[in-house]
N, C-alpha and C positions, 0 to 999 in steps of 0.2 A: 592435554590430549595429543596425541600421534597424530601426523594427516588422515593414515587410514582409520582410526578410532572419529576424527572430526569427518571424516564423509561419511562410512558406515552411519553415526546419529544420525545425518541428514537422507541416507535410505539411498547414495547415489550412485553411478556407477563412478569408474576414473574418469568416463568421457565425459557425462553431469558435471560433476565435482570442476573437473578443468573448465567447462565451458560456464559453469556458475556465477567463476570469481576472476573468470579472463586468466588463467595461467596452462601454459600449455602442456598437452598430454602428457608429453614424452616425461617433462618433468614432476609432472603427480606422480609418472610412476616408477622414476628414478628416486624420487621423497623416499614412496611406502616400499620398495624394494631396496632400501640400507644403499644406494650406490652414489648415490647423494644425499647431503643434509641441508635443510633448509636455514637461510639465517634465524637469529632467533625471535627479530622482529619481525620479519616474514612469519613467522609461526602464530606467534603471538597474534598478531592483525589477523590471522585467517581464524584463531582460536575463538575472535573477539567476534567476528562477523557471523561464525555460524553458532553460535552461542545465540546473539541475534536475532540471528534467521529459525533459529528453533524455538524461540520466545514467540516468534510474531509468528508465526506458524498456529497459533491458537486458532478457533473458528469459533463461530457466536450462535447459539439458537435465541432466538427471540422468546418471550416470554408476556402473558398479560401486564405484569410487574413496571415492566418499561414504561406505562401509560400513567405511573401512578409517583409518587414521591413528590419530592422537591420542584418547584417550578421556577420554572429561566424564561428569560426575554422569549416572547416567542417572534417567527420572521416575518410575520404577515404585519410587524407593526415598523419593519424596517425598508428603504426604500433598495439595500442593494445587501447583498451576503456577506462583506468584508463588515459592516453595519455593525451590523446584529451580531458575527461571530467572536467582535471584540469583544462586544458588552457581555456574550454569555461567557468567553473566557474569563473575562475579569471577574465575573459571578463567582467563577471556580474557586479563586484565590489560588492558583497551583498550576505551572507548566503543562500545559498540552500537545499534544500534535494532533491537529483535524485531520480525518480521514475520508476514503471512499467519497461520495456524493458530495459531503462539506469541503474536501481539498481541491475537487473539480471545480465549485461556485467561487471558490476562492481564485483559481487559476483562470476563470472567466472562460470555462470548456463545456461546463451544463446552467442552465439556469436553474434548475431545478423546479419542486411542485410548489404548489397555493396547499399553504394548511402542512406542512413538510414536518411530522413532529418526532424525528430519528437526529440524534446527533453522535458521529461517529468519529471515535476519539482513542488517541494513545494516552495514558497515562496511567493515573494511581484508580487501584479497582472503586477505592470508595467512593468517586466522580458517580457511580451508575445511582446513586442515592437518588439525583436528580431526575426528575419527569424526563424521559424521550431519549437520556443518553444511554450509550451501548458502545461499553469501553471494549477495543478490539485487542487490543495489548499493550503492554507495561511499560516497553521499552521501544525504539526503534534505533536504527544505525543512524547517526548524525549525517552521515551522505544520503539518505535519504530522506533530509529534511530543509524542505526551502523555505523562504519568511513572506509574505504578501501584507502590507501596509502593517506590519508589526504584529502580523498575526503568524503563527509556526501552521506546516502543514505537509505532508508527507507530498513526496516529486510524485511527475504522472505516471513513471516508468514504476515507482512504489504503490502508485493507487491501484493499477490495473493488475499488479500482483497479488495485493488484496482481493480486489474485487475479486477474481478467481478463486478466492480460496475462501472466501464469505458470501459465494454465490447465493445460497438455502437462505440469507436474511437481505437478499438486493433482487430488485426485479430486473438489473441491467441498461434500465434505458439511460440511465445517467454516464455508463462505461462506453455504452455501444455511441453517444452522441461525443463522447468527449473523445474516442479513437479519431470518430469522422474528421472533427475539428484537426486531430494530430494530422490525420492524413491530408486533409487540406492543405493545412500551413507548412506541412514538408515535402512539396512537392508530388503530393499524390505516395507517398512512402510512410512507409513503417519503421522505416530506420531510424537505429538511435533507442529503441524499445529491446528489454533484454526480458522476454519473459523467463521466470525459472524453468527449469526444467521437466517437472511433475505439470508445467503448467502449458507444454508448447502446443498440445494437440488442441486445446481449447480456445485457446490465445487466435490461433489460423482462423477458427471460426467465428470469434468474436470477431477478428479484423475481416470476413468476410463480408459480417452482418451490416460491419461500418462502413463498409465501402460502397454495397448496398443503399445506406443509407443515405449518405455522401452523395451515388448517382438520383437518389426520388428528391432529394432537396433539391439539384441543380433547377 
């Protein structure tokens, strides 16, 4: 794909597109305007990432289905979430990345519910076989994947991008408590957080809700 053929997929403008992948204006649109060429690695890497980002870009609607199949450890019989999400990965037999509400308990930013029966995951679609899981997508970019006691699970700056965009199957209080915690431990800031760009007007008001939140805790 061309630059401009790889942002057009993604729906963005030049300013999107530039501020998506950290590369500056002037030069998206010296790419798609012939006056410059990009190296070919450079292309390549940007080909690879919104490839990517249009994979995970999926959304999920829930279904009665998820209540039913195959059954996994459940957590109400484990004493902490790193616990229990070993033993259901190993269940798997197959590479995972935990998601949403499971990568937050993993990073110790929500605790999550009593009786919690959602297990939100990247991998291979056949996973949803299983009671409770709700495979979110296929693939994810390796920069967005950190490791917690040997367990894979997508960064925060990737949870919160999710969450956004799998709003319809999350009630939020697992996002809105785990921004808080961000905001805490960084100085009362948001920095350091790059929401996408389809995602900035929501993102303000999530990190409103957390800040909110943050002041009724003190």
């Amino acid at each position: 794909m061309t630059i401009r053929e790889m942002r057009k997929s993604l729906g963005d403008t030049q300013h999107e597109f530039a501020r998506r992948y950290g590369i500056p204006f002037r030069t998206v649109q010296n790419w798609e305007s012939g006056e410059r060429v990009p190296p070919a690695y450079v292309a390549e890497m940007l080909e690879e990432k919104v490839t990517a980002d249009l994979i995970n870009r999926r959304t999920f609607e829930l279904n009665p289905s998820h209540l039913k199949g195959k059954k996994l450890p459940e957590a109400d019989e484990y004493m902490s979430a790193a616990e229990w999400l070993k033993d259901v990965s190993e269940a798997f037999g197959s590479e995972v990345v935990f998601a949403l509400d499971d990568a937050l308990m993993l990073e110790g930013r929500y605790l999550g519910r009593m009786g919690e029966q959602l297990i939100y995951l990247y991998g291979d679609d056949r996973l949803a076989k299983y009671r409770g899981v709700v495979v979110i997508g296929s693939e994810v970019n390796p920069s967005d994947v950190l490791e917690t006691r040997g367990i894979r699970h997508t960064s925060f700056n990737r949870t919160v991008n999710d969450a956004m965009a799998n709003e319809r199957i999350l009630d939020m209080q697992g996002i809105t408590e785990g921004l808080s915690e961000y905001y805490f431990t960084h100085g009362e800031s948001f920095e350091g957080l790059s929401p996408a760009p389809e995602y900035q007007e929501r993102f303000e008001r999530l990190a409103e809700d957390a800040v909110k939140y943050y002041n009724d805790e003190e």
